[in-house]
VEXFI-912592 format. One record per residue (C-alpha): residue in one letter; x, y, z. Coordinates in nm, 4 decimals. Layout:
<atoms>
+---------+----------+----------+----------+
| residuo |       xx |       yy |       zz |
+---------+----------+----------+----------+
|       A |        X |        Y |        Z |
...
+---------+----------+----------+----------+
</atoms>
This chain:
<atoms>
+---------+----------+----------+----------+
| residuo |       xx |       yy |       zz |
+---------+----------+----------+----------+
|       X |   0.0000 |   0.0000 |   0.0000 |
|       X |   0.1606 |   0.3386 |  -0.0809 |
|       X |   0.0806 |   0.6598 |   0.1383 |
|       X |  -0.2187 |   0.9331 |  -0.0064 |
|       X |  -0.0488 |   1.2218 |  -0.0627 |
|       X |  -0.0537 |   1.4987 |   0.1814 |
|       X |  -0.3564 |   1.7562 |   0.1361 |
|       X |  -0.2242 |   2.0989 |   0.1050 |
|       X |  -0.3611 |   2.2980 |   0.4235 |
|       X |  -0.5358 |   2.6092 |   0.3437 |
|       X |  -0.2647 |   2.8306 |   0.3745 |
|       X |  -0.0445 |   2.7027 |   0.1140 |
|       X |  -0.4166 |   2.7416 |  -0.0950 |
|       X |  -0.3972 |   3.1308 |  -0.0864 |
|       X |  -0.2261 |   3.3572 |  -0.2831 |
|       X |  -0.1717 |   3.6904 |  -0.1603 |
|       X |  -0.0720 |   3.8070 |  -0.4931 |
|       X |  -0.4106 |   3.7133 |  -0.6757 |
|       X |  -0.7442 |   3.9004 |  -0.5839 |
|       X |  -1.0735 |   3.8674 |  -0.6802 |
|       X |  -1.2693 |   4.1473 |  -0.8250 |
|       X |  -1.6816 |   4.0920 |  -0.7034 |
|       X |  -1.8921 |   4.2971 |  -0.9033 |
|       X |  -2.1966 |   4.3683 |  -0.6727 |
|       X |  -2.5138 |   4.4134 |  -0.8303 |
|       X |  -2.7156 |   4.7397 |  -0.7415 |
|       X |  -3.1062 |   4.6698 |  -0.7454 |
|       X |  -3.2983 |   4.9760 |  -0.7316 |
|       X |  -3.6148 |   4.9359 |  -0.5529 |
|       X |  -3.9388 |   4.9705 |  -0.7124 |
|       X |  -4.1563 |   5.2968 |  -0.5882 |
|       X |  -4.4243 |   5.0851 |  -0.5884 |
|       X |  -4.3050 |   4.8597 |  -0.3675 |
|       X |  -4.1681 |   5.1467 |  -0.1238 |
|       X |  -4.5284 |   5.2851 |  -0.1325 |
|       X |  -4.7056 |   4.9715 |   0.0082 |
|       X |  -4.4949 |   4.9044 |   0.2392 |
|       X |  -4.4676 |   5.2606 |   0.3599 |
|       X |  -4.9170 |   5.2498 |   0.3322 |
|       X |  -4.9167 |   4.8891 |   0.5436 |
|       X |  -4.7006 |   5.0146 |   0.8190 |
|       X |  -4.8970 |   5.3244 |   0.8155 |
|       X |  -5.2441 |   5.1487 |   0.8531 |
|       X |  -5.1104 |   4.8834 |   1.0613 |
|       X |  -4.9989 |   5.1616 |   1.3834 |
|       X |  -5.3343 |   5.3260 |   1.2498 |
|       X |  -5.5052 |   5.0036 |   1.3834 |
|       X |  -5.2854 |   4.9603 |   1.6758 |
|       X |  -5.3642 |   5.3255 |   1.7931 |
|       X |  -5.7573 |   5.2649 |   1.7532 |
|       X |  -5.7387 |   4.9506 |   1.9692 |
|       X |  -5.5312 |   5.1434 |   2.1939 |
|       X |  -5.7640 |   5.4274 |   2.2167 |
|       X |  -6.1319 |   5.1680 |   2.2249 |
|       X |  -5.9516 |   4.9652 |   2.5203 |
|       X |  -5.8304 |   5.3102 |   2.6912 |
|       X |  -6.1412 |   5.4612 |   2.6691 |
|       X |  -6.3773 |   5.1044 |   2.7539 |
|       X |  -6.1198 |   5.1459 |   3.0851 |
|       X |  -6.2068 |   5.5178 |   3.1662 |
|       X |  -6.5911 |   5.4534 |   3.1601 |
|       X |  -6.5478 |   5.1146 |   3.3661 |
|       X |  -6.3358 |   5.3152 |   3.6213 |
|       X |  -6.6027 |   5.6368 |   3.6062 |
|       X |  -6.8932 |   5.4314 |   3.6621 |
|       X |  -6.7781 |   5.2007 |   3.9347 |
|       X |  -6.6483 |   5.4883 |   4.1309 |
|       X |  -6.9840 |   5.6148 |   4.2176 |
+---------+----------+----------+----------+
</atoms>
């Protein structure tokens, strides 16, 4: 049986000398898509606030009517 050779390690892999140019690709984003999202967040605190304001003011007439 002979020996496997010896894997190089991953330092002898690199070569400083060599780099590698990675062209990124720049997607511009759609107005439409900005819109909508900018329109769902915008009704979605719309809804939080109403709950918030139905619960706060179910609370104040609870409290006003059980403190007579």
């Amino acid at each position: 049986m002979t020996a496997a050779p010896e894997k190089p390690t991953s330092t002898e892999h690199r070569n400083p000398g060599i780099t590698k140019k990675v062209a990124i690709k720049r997607t511009r984003t759609s107005p439409v898509k900005v819109f909508l999202r900018s329109v769902y967040w915008l009704i979605t605190l719309a809804v939080i606030a109403i709950v918030l304001y139905i619960s706060f003011e179910a609370g104040w007439m609870i409290y006003k009517n059980t403190a007579h």
